[in-house]
PyMOL CGO cylinders between C-alpha atoms (Angstrom):
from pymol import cmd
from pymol.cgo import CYLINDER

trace = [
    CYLINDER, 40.00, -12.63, 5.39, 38.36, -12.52, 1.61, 0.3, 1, 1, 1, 1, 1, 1,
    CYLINDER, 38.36, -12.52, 1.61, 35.18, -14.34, 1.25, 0.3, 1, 1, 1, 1, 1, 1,
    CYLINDER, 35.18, -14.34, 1.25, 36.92, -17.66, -0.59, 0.3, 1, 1, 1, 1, 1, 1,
    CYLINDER, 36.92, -17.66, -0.59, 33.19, -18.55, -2.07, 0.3, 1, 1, 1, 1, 1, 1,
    CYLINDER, 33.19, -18.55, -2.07, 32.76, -14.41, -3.42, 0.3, 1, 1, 1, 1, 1, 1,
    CYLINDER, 32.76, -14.41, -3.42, 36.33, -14.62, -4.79, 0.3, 1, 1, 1, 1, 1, 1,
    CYLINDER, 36.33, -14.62, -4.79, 35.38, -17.96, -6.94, 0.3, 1, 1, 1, 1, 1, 1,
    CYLINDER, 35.38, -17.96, -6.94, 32.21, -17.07, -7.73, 0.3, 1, 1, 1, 1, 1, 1,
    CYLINDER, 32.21, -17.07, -7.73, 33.20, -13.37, -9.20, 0.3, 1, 1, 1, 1, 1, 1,
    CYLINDER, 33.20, -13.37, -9.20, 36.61, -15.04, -11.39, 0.3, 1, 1, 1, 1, 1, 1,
    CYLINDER, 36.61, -15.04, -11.39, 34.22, -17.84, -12.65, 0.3, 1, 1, 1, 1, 1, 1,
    CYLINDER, 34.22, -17.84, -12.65, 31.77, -14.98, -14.02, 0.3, 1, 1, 1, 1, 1, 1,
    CYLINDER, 31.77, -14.98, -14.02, 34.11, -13.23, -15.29, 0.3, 1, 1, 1, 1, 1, 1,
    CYLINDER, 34.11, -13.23, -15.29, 36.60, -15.65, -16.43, 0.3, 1, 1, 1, 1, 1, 1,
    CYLINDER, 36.60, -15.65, -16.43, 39.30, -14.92, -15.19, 0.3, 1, 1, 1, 1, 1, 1,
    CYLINDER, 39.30, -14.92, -15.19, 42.13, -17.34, -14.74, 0.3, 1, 1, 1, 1, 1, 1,
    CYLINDER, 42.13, -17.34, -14.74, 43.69, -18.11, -11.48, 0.3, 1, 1, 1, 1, 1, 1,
    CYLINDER, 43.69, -18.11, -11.48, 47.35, -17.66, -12.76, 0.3, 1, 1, 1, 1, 1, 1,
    CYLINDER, 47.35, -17.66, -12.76, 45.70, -14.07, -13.62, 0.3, 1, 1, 1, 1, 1, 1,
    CYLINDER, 45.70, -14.07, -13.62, 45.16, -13.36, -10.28, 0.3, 1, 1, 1, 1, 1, 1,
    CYLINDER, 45.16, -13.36, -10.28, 47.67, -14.89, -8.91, 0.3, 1, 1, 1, 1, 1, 1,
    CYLINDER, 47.67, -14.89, -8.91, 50.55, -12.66, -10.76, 0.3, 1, 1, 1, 1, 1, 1,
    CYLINDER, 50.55, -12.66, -10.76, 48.44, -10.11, -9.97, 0.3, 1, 1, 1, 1, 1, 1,
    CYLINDER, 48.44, -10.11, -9.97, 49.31, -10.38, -6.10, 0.3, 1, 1, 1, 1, 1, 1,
    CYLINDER, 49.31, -10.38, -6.10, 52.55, -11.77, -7.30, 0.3, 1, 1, 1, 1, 1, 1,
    CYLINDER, 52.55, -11.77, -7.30, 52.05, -14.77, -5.80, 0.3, 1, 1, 1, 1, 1, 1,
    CYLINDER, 52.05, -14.77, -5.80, 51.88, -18.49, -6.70, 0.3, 1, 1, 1, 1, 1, 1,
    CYLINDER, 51.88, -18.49, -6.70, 49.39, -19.83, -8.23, 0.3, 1, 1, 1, 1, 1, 1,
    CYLINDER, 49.39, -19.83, -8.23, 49.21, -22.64, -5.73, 0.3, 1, 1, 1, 1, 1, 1,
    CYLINDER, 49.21, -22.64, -5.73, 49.34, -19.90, -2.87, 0.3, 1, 1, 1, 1, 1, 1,
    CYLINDER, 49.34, -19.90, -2.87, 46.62, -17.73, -4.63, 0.3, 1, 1, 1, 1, 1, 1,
    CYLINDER, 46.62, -17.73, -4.63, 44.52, -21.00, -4.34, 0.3, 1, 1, 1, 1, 1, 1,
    CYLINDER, 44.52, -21.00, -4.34, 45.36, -21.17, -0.46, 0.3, 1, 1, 1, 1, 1, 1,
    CYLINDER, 45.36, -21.17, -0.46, 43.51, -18.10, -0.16, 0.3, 1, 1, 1, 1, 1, 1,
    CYLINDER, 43.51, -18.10, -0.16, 40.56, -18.64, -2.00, 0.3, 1, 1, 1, 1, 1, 1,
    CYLINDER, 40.56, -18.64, -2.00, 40.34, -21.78, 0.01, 0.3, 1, 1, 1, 1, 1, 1,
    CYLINDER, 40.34, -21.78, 0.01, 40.75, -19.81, 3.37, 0.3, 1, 1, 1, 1, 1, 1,
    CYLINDER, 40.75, -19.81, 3.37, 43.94, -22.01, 4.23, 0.3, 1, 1, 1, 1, 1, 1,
    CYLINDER, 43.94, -22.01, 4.23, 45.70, -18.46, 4.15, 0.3, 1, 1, 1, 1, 1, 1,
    CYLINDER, 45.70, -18.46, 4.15, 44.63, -15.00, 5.42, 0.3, 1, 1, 1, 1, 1, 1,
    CYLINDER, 44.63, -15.00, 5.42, 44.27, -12.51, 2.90, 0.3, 1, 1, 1, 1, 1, 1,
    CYLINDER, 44.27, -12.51, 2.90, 46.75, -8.76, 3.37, 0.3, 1, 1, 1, 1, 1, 1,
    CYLINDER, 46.75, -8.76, 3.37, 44.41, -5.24, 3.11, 0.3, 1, 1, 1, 1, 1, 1,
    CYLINDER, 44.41, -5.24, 3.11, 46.56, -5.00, -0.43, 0.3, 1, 1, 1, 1, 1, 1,
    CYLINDER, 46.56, -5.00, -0.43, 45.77, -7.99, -2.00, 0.3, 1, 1, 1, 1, 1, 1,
    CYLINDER, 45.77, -7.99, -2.00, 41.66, -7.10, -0.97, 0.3, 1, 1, 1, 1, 1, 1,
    CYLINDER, 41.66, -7.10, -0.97, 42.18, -4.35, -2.75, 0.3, 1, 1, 1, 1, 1, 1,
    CYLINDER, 42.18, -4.35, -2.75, 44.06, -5.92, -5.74, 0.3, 1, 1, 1, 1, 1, 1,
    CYLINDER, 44.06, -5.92, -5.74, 41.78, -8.38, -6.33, 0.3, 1, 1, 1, 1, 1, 1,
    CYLINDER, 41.78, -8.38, -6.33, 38.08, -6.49, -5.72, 0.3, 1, 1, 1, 1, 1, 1,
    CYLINDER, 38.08, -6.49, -5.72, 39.80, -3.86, -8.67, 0.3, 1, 1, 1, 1, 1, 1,
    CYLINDER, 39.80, -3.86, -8.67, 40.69, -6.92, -11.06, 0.3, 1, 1, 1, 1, 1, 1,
    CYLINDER, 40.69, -6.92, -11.06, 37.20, -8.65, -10.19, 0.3, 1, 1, 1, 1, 1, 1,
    CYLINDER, 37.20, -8.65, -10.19, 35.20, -5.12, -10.26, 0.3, 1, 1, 1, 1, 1, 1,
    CYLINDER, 35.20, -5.12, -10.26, 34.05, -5.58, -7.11, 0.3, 1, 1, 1, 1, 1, 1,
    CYLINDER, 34.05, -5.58, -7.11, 33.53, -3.66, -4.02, 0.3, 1, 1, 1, 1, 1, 1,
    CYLINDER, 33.53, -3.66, -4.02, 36.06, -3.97, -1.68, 0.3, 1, 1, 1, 1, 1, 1,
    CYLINDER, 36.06, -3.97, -1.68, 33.30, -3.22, 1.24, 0.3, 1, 1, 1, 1, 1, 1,
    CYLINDER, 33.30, -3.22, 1.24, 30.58, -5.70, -0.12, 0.3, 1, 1, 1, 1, 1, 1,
    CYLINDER, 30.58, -5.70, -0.12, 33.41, -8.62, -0.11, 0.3, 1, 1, 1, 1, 1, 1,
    CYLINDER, 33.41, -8.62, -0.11, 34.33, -7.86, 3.07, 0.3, 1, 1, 1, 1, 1, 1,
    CYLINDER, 34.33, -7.86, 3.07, 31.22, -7.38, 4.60, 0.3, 1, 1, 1, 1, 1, 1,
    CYLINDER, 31.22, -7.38, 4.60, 30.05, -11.43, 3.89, 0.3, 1, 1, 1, 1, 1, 1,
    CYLINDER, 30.05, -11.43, 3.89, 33.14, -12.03, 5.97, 0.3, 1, 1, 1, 1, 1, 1,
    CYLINDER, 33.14, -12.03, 5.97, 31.90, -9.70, 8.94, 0.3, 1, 1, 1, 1, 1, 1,
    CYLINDER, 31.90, -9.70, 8.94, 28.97, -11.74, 9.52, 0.3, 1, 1, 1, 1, 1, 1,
    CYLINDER, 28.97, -11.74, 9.52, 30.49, -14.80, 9.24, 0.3, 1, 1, 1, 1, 1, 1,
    CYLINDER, 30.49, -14.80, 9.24, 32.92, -13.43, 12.19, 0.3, 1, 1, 1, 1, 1, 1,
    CYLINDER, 32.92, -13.43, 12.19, 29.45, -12.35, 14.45, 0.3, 1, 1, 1, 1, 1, 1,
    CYLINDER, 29.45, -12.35, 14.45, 28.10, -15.64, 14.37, 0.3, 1, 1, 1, 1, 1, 1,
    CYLINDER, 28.10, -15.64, 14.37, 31.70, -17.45, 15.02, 0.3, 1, 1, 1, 1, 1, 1,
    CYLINDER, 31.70, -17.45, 15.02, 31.99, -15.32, 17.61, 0.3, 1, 1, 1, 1, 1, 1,
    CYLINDER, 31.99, -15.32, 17.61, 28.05, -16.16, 19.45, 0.3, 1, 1, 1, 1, 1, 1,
    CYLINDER, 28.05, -16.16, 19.45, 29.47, -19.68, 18.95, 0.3, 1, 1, 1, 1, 1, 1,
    CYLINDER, 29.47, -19.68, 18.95, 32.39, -18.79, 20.82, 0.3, 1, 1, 1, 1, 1, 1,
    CYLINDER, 32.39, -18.79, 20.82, 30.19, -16.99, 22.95, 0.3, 1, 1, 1, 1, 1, 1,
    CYLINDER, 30.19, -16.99, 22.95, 28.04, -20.15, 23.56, 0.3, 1, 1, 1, 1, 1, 1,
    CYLINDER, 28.04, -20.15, 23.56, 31.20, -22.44, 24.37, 0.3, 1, 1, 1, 1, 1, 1,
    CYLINDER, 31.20, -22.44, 24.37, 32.41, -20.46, 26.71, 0.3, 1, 1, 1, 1, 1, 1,
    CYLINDER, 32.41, -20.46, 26.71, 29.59, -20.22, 28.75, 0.3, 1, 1, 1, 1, 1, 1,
    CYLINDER, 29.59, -20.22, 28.75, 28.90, -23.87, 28.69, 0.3, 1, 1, 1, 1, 1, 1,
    CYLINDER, 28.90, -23.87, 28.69, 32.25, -23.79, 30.50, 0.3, 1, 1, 1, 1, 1, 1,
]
cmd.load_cgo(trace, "trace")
């Protein structure tokens, strides 16, 4: 999944509009919004499609969402062994 907060933050610099994005991925806007939100997981393509229209690095946006998966997983982790 697509760092929702990185995806805001990088349109809102650049100013781009939503709707821009969203026809992009040829999407919906209100589905493009689902994504940004994390309600919906993001495809490889649309990564790609939006780090190009953003200028940003594909690897850098998906590397915020790598740690974010190591500490849900300690959590995990941590649950299970409370078990």
């Amino acid at each position: 999944m697509l760092s929702a907060k990185r995806i805001k933050q990088l349109w809102e610099e650049l100013q781009i509009p939503q709707r821009q994005l969203a026809a992009a991925l040829e999407i919906e806007t209100p589905m493009y919004s689902k994504i940004e939100r994390g309600e919906r997981p993001t495809k490889r393509e649309q990564i790609l499609t939006i780090a190009g229209l953003l200028k940003a690095d594909e690897i850098a946006i998906v590397g915020e969402e790598k740690e974010f998966a190591r500490k849900a997983f300690k959590v995990a982790q941590q649950k299970i062994n409370q078990i």
